[in-house]
VOPAGU-2260 file (C-alpha; in pm, 1 decimal, decimal comma):
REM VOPAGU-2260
SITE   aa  ch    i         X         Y         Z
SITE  UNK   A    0    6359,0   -8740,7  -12923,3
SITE  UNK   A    1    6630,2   -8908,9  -12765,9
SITE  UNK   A    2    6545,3   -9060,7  -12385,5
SITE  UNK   A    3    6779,8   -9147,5  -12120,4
SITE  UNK   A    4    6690,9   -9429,0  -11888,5
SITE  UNK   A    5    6853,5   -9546,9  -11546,3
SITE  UNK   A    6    6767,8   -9760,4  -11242,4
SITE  UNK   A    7    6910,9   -9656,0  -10868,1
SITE  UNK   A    8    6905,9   -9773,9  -10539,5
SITE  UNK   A    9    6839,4  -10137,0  -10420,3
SITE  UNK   A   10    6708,8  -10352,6  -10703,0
SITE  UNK   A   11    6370,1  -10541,0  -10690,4
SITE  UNK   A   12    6120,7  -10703,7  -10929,7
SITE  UNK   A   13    5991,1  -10529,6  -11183,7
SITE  UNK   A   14    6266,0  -10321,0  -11288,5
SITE  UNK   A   15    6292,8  -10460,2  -11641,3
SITE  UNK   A   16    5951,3  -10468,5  -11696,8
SITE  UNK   A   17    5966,7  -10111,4  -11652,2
SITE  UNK   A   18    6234,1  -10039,9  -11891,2
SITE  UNK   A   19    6094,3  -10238,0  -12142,4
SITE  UNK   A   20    5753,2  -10063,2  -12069,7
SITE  UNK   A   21    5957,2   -9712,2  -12143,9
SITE  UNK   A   22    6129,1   -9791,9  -12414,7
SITE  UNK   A   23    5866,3  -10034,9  -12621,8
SITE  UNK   A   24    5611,2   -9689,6  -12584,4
SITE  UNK   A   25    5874,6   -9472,2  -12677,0
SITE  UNK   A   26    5997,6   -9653,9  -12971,4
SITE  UNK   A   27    5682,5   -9763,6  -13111,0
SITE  UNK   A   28    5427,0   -9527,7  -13024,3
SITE  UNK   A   29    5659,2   -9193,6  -13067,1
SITE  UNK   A   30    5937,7   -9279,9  -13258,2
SITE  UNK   A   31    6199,5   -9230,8  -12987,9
SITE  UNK   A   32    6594,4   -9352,1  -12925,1
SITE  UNK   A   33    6648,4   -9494,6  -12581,9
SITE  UNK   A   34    7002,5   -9466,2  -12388,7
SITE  UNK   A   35    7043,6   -9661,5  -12107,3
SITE  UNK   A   36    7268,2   -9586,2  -11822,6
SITE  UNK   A   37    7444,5   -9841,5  -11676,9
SITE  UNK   A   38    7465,8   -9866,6  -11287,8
SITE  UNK   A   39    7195,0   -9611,5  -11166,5
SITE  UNK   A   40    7372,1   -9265,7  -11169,0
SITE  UNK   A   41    7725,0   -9365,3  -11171,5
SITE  UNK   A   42    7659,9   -9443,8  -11518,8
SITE  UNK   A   43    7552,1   -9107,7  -11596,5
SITE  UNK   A   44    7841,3   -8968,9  -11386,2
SITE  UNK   A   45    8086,5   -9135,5  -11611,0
SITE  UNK   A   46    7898,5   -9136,2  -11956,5
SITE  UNK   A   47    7870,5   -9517,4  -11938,4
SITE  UNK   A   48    7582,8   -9602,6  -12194,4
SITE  UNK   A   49    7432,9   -9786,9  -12447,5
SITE  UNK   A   50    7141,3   -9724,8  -12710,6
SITE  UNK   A   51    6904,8  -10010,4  -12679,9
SITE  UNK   A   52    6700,2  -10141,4  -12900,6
SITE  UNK   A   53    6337,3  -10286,7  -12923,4
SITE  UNK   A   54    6504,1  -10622,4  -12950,2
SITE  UNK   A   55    6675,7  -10633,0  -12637,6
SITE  UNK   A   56    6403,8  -10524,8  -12457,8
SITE  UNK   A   57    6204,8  -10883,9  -12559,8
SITE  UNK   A   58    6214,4  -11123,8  -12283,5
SITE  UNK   A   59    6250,4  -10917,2  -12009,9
SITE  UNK   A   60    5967,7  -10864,6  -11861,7
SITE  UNK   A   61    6002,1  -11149,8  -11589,9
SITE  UNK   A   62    6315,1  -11146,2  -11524,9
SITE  UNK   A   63    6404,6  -10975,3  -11177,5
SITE  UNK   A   64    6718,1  -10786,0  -11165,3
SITE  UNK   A   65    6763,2  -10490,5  -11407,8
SITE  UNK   A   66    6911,2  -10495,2  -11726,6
SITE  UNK   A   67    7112,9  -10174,5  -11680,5
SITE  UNK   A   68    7247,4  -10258,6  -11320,8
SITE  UNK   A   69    7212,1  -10066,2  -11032,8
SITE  UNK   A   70    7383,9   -9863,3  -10730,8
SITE  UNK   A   71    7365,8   -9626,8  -10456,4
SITE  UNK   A   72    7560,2   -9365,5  -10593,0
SITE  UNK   A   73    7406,8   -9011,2  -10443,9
SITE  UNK   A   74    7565,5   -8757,2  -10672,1
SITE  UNK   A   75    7440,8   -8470,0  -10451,4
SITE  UNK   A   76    7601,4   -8665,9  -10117,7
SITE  UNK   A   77    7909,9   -8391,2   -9977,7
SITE  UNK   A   78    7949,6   -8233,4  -10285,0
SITE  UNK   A   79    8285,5   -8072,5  -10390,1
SITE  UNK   A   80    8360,9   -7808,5  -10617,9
SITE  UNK   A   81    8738,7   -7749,6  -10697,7
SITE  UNK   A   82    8691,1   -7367,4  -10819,9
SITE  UNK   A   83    8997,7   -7305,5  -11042,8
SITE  UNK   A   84    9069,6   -7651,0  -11105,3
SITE  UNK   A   85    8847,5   -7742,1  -11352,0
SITE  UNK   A   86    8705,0   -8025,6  -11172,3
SITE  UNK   A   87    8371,0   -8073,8  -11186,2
SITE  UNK   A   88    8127,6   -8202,1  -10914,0
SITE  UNK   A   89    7885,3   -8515,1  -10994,0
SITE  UNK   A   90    7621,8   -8328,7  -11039,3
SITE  UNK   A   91    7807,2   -8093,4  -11305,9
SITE  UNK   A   92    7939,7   -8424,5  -11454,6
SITE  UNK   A   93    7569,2   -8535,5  -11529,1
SITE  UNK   A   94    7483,7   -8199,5  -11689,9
SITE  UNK   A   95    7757,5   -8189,8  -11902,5
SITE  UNK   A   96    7677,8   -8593,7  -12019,1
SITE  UNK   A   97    7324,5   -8489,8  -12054,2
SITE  UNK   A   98    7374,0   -8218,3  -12296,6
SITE  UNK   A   99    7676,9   -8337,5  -12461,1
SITE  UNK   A  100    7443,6   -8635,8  -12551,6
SITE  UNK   A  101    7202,4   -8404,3  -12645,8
SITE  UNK   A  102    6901,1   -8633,0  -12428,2
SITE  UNK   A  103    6573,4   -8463,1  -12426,3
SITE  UNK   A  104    6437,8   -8667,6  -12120,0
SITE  UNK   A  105    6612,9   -8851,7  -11819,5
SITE  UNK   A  106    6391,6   -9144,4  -11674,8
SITE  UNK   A  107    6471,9   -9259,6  -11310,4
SITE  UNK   A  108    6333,4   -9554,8  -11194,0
SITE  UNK   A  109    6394,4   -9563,9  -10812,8
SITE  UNK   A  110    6250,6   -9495,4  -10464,9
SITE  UNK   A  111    6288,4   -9223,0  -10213,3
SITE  UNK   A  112    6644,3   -9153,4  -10286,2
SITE  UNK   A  113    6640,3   -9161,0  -10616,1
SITE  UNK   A  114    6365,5   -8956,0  -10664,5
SITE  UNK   A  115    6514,0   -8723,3  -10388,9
SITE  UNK   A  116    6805,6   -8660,3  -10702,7
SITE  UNK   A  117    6566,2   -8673,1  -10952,3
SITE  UNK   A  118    6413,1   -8404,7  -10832,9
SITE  UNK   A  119    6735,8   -8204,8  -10800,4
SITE  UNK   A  120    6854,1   -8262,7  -11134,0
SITE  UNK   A  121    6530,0   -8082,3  -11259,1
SITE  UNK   A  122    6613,0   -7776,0  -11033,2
SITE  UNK   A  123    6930,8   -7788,9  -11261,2
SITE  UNK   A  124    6722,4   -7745,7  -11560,4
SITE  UNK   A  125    6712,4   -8119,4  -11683,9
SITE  UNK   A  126    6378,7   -8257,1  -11779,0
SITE  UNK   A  127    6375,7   -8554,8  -11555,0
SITE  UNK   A  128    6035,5   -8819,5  -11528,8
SITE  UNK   A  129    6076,1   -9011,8  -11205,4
SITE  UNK   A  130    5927,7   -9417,8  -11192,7
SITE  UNK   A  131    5848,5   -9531,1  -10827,9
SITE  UNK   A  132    5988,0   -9853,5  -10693,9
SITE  UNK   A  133    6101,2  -10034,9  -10395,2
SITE  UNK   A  134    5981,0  -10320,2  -10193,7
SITE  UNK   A  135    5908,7  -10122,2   -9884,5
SITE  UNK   A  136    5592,7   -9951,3  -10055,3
SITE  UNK   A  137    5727,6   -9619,3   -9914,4
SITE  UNK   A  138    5764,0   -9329,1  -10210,6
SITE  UNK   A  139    5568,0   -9097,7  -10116,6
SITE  UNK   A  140    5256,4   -8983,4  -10366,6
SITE  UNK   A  141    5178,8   -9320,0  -10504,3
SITE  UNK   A  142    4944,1   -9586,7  -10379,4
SITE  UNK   A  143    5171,1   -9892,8  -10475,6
SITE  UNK   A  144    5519,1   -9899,1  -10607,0
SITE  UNK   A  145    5604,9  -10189,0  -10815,5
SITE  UNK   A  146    5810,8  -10459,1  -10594,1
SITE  UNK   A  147    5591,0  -10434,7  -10288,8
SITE  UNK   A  148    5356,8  -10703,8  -10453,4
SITE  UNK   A  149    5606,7  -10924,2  -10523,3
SITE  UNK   A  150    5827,3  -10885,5  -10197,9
SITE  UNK   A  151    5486,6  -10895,3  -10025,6
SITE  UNK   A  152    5404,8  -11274,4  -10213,1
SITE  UNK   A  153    5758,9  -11400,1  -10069,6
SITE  UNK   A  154    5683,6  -11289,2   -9775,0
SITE  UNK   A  155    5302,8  -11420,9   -9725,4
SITE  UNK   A  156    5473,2  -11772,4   -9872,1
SITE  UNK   A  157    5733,3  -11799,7   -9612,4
SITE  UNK   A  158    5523,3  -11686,0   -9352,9
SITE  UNK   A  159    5222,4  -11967,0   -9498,2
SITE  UNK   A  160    5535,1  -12258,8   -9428,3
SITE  UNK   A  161    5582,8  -12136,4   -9070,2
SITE  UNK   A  162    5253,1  -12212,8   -8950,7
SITE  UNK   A  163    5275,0  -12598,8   -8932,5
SITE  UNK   A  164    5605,5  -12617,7   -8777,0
SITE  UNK   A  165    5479,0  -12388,4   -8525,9
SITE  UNK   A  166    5186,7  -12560,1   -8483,7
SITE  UNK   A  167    5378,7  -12946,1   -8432,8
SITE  UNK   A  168    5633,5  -12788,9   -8158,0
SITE  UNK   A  169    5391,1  -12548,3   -7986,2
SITE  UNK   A  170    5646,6  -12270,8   -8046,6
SITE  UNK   A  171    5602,8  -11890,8   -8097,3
SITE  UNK   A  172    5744,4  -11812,8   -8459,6
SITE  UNK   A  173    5926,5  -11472,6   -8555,4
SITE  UNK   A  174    5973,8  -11344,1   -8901,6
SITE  UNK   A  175    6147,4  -11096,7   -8973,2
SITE  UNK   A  176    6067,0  -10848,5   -9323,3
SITE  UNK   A  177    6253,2  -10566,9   -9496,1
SITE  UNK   A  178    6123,0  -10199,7   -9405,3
SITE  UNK   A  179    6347,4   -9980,4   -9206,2
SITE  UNK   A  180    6073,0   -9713,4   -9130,7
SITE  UNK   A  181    5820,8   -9813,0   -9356,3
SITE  UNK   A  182    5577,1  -10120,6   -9174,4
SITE  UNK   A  183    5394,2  -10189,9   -9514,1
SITE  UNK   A  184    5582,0  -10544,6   -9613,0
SITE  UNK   A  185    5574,5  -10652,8   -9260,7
SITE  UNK   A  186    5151,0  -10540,0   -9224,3
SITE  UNK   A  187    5032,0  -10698,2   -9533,8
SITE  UNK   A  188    5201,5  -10996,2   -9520,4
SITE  UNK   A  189    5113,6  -11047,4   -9181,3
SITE  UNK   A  190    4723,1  -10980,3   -9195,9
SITE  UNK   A  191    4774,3  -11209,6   -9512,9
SITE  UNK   A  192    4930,6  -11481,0   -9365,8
SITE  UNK   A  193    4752,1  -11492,0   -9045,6
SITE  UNK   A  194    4992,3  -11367,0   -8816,5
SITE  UNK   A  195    4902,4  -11271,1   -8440,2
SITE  UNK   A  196    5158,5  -11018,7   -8361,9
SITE  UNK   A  197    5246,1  -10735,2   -8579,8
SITE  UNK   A  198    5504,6  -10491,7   -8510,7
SITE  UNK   A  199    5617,0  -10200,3   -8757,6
SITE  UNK   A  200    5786,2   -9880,4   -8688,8
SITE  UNK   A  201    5476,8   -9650,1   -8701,7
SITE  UNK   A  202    5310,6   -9830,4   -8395,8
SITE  UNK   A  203    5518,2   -9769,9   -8083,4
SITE  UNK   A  204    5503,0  -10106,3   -7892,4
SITE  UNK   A  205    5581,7  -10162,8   -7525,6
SITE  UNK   A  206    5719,8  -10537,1   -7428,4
SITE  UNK   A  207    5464,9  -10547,2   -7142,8
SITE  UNK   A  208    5193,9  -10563,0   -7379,9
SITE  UNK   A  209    5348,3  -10805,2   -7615,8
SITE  UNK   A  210    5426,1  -11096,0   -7346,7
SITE  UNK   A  211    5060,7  -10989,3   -7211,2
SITE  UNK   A  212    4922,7  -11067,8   -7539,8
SITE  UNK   A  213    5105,6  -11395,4   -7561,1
SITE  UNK   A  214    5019,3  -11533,4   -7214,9
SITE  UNK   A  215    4664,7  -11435,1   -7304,5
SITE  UNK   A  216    4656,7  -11676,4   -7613,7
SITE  UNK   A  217    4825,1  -11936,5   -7376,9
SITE  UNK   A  218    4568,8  -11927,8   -7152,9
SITE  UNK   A  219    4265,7  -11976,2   -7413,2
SITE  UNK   A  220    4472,3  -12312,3   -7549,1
SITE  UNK   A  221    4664,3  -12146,2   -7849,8
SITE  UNK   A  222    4968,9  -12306,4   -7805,0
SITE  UNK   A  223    5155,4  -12165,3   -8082,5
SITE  UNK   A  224    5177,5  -11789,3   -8232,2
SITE  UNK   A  225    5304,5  -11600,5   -8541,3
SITE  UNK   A  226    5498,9  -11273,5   -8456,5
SITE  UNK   A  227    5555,7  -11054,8   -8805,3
SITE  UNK   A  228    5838,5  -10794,3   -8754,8
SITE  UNK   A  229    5953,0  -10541,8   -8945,9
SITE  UNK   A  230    6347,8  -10498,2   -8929,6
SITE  UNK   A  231    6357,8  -10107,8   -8795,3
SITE  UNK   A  232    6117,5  -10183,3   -8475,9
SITE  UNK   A  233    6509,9  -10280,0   -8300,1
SITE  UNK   A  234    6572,8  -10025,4   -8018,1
SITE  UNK   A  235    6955,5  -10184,6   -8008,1
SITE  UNK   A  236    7141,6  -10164,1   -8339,8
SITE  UNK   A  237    7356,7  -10506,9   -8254,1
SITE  UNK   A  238    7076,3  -10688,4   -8215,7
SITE  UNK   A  239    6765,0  -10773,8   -8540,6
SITE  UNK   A  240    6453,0  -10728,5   -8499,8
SITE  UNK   A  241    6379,7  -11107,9   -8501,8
SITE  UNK   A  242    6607,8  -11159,3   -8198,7
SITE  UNK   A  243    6569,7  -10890,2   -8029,3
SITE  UNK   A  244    6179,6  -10970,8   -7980,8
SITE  UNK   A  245    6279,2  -11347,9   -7947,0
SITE  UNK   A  246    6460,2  -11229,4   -7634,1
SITE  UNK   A  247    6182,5  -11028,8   -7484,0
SITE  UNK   A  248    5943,9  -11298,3   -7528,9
SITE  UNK   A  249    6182,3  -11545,3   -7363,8
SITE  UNK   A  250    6280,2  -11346,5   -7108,0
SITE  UNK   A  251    5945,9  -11197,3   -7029,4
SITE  UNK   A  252    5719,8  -11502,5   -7095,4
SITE  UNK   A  253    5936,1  -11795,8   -7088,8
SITE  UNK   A  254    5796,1  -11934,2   -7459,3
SITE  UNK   A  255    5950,5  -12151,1   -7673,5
SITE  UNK   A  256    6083,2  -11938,9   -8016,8
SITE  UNK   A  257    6246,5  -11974,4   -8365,5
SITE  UNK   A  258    6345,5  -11664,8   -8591,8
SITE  UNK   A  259    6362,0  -11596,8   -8947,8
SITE  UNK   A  260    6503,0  -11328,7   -9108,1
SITE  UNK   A  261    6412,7  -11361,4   -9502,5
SITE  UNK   A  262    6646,4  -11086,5   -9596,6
SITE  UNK   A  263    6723,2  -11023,8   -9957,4
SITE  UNK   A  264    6508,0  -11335,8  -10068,7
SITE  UNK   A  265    6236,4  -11080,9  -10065,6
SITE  UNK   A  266    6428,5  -10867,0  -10312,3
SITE  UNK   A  267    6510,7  -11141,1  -10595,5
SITE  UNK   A  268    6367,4  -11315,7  -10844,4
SITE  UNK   A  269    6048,9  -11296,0  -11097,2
SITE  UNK   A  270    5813,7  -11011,8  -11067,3
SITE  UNK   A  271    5452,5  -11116,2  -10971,8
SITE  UNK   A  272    5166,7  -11040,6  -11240,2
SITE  UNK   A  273    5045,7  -10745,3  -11063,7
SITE  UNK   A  274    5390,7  -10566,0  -11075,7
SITE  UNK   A  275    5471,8  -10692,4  -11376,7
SITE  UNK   A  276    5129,9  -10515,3  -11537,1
SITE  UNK   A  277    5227,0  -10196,4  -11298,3
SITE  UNK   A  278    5571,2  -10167,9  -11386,7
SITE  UNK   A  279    5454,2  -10207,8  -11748,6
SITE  UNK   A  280    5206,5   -9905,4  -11702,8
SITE  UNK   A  281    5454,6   -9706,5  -11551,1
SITE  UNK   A  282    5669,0   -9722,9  -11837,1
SITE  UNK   A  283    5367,3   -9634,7  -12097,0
SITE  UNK   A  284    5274,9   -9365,5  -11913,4
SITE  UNK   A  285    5659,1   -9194,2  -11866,2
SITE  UNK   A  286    5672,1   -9213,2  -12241,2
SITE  UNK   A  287    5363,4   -9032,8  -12297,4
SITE  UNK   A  288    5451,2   -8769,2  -12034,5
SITE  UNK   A  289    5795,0   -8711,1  -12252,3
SITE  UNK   A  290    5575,6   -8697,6  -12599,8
SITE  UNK   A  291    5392,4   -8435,8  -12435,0
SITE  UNK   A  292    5655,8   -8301,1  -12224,1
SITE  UNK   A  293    5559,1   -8285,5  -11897,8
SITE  UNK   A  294    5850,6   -8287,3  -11708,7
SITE  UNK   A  295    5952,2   -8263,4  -11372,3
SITE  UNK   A  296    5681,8   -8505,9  -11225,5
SITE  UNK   A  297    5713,8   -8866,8  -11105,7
SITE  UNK   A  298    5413,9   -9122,3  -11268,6
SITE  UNK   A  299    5171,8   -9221,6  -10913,0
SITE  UNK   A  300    4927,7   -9449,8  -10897,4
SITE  UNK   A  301    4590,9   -9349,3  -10754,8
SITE  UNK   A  302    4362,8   -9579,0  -10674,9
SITE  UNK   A  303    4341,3   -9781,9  -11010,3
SITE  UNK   A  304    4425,2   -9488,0  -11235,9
SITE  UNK   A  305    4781,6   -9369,6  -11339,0
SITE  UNK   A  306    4868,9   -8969,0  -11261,1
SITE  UNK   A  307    5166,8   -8793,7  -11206,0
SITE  UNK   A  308    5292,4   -8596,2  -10924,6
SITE  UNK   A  309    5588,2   -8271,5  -10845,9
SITE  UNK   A  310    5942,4   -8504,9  -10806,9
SITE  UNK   A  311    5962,2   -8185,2  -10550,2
SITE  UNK   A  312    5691,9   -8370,0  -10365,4
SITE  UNK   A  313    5802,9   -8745,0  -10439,1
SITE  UNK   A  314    6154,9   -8690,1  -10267,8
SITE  UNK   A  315    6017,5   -8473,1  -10040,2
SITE  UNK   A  316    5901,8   -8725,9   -9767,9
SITE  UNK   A  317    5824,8   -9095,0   -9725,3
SITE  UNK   A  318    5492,3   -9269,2   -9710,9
SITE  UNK   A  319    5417,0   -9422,3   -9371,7
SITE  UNK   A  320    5157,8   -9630,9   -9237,4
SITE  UNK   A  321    4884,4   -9416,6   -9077,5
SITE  UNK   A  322    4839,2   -9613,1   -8733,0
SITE  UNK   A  323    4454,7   -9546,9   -8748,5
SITE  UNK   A  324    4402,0   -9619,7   -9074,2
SITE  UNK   A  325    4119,1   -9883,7   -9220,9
SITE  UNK   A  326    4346,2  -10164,8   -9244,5
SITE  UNK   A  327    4489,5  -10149,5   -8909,7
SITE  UNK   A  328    4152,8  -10084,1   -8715,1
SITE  UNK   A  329    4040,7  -10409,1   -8937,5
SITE  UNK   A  330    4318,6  -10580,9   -8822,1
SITE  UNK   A  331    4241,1  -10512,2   -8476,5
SITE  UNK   A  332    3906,2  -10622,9   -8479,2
SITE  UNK   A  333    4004,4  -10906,2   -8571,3
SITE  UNK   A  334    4222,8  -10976,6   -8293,0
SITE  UNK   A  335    4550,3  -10938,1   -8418,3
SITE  UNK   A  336    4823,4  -10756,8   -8211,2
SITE  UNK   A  337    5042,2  -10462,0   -8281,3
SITE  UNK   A  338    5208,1  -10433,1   -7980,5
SITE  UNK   A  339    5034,6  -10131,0   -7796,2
């Protein structure tokens, strides 16, 4: 069988462990050619490939980046067809490269988006396998993608530093976290670094509350506090997340802050254990689902076993933080803030 393989979207750790997971299953336990793409779909757009070989995949499983390179190409993004022309639209372009290659399987290795065209590539009759990551935790269907853990580490690290500066100049301390409309980074990090205030986009905050909440530790001789913010809670699209809550504590309580946006730092680097293992299972596991051709799915992780679920259903909708669930009631009751 002959197996295409491609990584989309933003890049994050464990992207090469999951290639290498792919193609050393599909190579040694089936007998399999790999073909990998080279900048997410624009490679398969433009036929840009190479067969790889067991020996290239050795030695990447901790490096971060991706072998293959990346992009945000979205082939099904304002699609034209020139009838009469003989131009073809992306998505036609992709068949044609599919077939013309002859590939039995495509394997995507992305997050929402990319499974979003993943999914729509099988409605064109291609036999597409789907691998979930991103940082933000947020494909929908799977209990973990691979990169949260290790974004998640960076984050609990920086945060971890913070605290003793904050502590020496009695200041309040913002950090700000990837996750547009996911909260996951900006919640774990924050329950596992200590920090007071949380705010993510699934927990509508009001400012009255927050400086409430501040003045309250004032007054029982905490003297310093850690805010955790994810970067989508901004009502005004000039200003971050990290200064736009530096403001309203200023403003509305008069404290002393400092903001840190960690940006892309969370993004780079080597993949932690855990993702490298889960990036590694992923892999196995899309290799056996092309040996016994079951197509059309993305591979999940449920609880500590691997499944698979519809790519209709994995690009369907994002997974959110459920404001009541078990790890934000804990977090309550143990004092820490979300804003409400």
């Amino acid at each position: 069988m002959k197996v295409g393989i491609l990584s989309a979207g933003g890049d994050c750790p464990g992207i090469n462990a999951a290639i290498r997971g792919v193609g050393k299953a599909a190579m040694l336990q089936y007998g399999m050619r790999l073909f990998g793409f080279s900048s997410g779909f624009t490679g398969l757009i433009h036929n840009d490939f190479d067969e790889l070989t067991e020996n290239q995949l050795s030695g990447i499983l901790t490096e971060g980046g991706t072998i293959l390179g990346t992009s945000r190409e979205k082939p099904y993004k304002k699609i034209r067809k020139q009838n009469g022309t003989g131009v073809l639209s992306k998505p036609e372009k992709i068949k044609q490269n599919y077939q013309n290659l002859e590939l039995d399987c495509l394997v995507c290795i992305g997050g929402n988006g990319t499974q979003k065209t993943a999914s729509l590539l099988a409605e064109e009759g291609l036999n597409i396998i789907g691998i979930p990551k991103t940082i933000d935790n947020d494909v929908w269907g799977t209990d973990f993608s691979f990169g949260f853990d290790s974004a998640f580490t960076i984050a609990t690290e920086a945060i971890d530093r913070l605290h003793s500066t904050a502590n020496s100049h009695n200041r309040t301390m913002i950090i700000e976290v990837m996750g547009h409309h996911a909260g996951w980074l900006a919640l774990y990090s924050g329950l596992a670094a200590g920090g007071d205030l949380i705010l993510i986009p699934e927990i509508p905050f009001r400012e009255k509350d927050i400086i409430s909440y501040l003045v309250k530790r004032h007054a029982m001789k905490k003297n310093y506090s850690i805010v955790v913010v994810a970067e989508g809670i901004s009502p005004d699209k000039n200003l971050s997340a990290a200064k736009y809550i530096g403001e309203v504590i200023k403003k509305g309580g008069g404290f002393e802050t400092r903001n840190t946006i960690l940006g892309y730092v969370q993004r780079g680097g080597t993949p932690s254990p855990f993702d490298r293992i889960l990036a590694t299972r992923y892999g196995a596991k899309a290799a056996e689902m092309i040996a016994h051709q079951e197509f059309g799915k993305m591979v999940a992780l449920e609880g500590q076993n691997l499944t698979c679920i519809p790519l209709s259903e994995a690009g369907a909708k994002s997974r959110l933080v459920d404001p009541n669930s078990h790890l934000v009631q804990k977090a309550r009751h143990i004092g820490t803030s979300f804003g409400d």
